[in-house]
C-alpha positions in Angstrom: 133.2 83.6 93.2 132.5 86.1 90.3 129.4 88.4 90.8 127.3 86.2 87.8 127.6 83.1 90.2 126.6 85.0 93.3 123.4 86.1 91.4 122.9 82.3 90.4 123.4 81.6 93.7 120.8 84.3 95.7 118.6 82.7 93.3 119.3 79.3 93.9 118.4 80.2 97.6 115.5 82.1 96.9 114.0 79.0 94.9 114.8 76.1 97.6 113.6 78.3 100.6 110.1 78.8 98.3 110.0 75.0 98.0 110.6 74.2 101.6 108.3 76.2 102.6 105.6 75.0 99.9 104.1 72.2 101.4 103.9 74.0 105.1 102.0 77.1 103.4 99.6 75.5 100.8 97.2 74.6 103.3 97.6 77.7 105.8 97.1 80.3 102.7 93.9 78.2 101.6 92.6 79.2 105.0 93.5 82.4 105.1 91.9 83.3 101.8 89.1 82.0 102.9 89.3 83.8 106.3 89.9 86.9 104.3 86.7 86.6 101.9 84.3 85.4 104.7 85.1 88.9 106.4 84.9 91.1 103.2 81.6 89.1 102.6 80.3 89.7 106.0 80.9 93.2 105.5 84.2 93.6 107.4 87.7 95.3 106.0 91.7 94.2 106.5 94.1 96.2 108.0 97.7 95.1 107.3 101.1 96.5 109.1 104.8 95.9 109.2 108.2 98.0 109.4 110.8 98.6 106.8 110.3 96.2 103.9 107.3 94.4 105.7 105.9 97.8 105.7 105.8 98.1 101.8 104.6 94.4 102.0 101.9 96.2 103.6 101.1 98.6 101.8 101.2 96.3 98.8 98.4 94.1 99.9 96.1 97.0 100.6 96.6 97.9 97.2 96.4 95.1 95.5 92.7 94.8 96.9 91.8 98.6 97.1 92.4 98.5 93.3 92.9 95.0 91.5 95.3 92.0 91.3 95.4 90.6 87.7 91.7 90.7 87.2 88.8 93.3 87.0 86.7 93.5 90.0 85.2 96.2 92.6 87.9 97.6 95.0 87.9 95.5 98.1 88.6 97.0 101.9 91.9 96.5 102.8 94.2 99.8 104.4 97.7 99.5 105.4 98.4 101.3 108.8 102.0 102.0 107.8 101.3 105.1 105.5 99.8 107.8 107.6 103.1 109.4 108.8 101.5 112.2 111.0 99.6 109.3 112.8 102.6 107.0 113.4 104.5 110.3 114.5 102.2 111.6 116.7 101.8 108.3 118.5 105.0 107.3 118.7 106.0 110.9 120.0 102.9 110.9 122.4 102.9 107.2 123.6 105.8 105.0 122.1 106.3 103.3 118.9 105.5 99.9 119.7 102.3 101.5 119.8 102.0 102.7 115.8 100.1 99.9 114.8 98.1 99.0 118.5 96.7 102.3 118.3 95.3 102.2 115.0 93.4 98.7 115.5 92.0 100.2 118.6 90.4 103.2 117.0 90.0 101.3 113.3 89.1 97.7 114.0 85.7 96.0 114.9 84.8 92.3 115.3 85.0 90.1 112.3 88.0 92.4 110.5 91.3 90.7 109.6 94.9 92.1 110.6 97.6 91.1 108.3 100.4 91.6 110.3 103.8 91.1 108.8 107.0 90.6 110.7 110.0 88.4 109.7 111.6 87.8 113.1 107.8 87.9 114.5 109.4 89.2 118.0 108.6 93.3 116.8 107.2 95.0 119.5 104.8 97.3 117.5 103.6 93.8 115.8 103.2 92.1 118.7 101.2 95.0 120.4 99.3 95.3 116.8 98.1 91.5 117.3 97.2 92.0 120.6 95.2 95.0 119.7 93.3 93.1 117.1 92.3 90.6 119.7 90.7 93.1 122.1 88.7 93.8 119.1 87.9 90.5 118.6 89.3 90.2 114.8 91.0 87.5 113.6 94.8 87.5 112.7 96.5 86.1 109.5 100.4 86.3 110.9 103.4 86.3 107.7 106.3 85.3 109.9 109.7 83.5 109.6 112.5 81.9 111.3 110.6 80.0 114.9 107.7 82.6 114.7 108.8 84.5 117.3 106.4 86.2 119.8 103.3 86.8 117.8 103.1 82.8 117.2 102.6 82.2 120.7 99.6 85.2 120.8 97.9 83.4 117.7 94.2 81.7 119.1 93.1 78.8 116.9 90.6 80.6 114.2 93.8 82.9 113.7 96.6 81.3 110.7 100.5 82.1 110.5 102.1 81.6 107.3 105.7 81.2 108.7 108.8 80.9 105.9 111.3 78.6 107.0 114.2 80.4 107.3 116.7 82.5 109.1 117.4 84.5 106.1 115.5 88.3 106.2 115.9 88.9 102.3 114.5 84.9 101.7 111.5 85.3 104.2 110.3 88.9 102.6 110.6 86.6 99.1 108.5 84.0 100.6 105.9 86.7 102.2 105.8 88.2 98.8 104.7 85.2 97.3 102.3 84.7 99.8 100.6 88.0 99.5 100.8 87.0 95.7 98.9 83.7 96.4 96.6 85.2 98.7 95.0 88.0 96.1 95.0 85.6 93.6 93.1 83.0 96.0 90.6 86.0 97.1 89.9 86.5 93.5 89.3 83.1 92.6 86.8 82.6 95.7 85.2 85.5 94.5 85.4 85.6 90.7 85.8 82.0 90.0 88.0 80.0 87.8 89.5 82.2 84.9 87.6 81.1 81.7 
């Protein structure tokens, strides 16, 4: 195989896994979106976390609703806990780092806020404690997950949504979360903005 039909080919995948996972996630990101506005309404903020390239997924929400999607609008509250690198450190030198995230939610979250917690196996540990977190503080939990859902499906309670990417491929389930987080600022803007004109 020469390197042209590789690409063709890691796009091919990327393109089937979005339409697998299309009609599973249409519904589940409708909720969320309108989980997500319902809190910001209410007066409440988002917190999002996840390691490595969920981490950046992370971080890319929060930004894309601190500052704007594709429309103009007031910056919304939404913080990624995967930034503050003298926090993370001192917890996970002081406690452990499956901690990172649990720590955070503790201190940061109240009643009525939304975690966006990101994991593509959904078995890490700091994810798992970060869910587990938000539910002591009685927030509700929209879950980007892959392959079987791994351990934070089974914490989820039933006002709490997972948006799970069919697939056993890392690189194809970040593609899918992307999109997600894609769909899901556009949704929030819609809810709030209305239809484009």
């Amino acid at each position: 195989m020469n390197l042209n039909q590789r690409v063709t080919r890691l796009f091919e995948e990327s393109l089937e896994t979005k339409r697998r996972c299309l009609p599973r996630l249409e519904a589940p990101l409708v909720s969320a979106a309108e989980m997500i506005v319902e809190g910001l309404l209410g007066g409440s903020k988002i917190l999002s976390c996840g390691n490595g390239g969920s981490a950046a997924d992370a971080q890319h929400f929060a930004s894309e609703m601190l500052n704007r999607f594709e429309r103009e609008r007031p910056g919304l509250p939404a913080f990624a806990l995967t930034t503050d690198s003298s926090t993370l450190t001192s917890i996970a030198n002081d406690y452990a780092y499956q901690e990172v995230f649990a720590k955070q939610i503790g201190a940061l979250g109240h009643p009525g806020d939304v975690l966006l917690a990101i994991s593509t196996s959904g078995n890490s540990l700091n994810i798992v404690r970060a869910v587990e977190s938000a539910k002591e503080q009685q927030m509700k939990v929209v879950a980007l997950t892959g392959g079987d859902g791994g351990r934070v499906a089974t914490l989820l309670h039933e006002e709490d949504i997972e948006l799970r990417a069919d697939s056993s491929s890392t690189a194809r389930i970040q593609e899918v979360h992307l999109l997600c987080i894609h769909c899901l600022c556009d949704l929030v803007d819609t809810l709030l903005l209305g239809e484009e004109g």
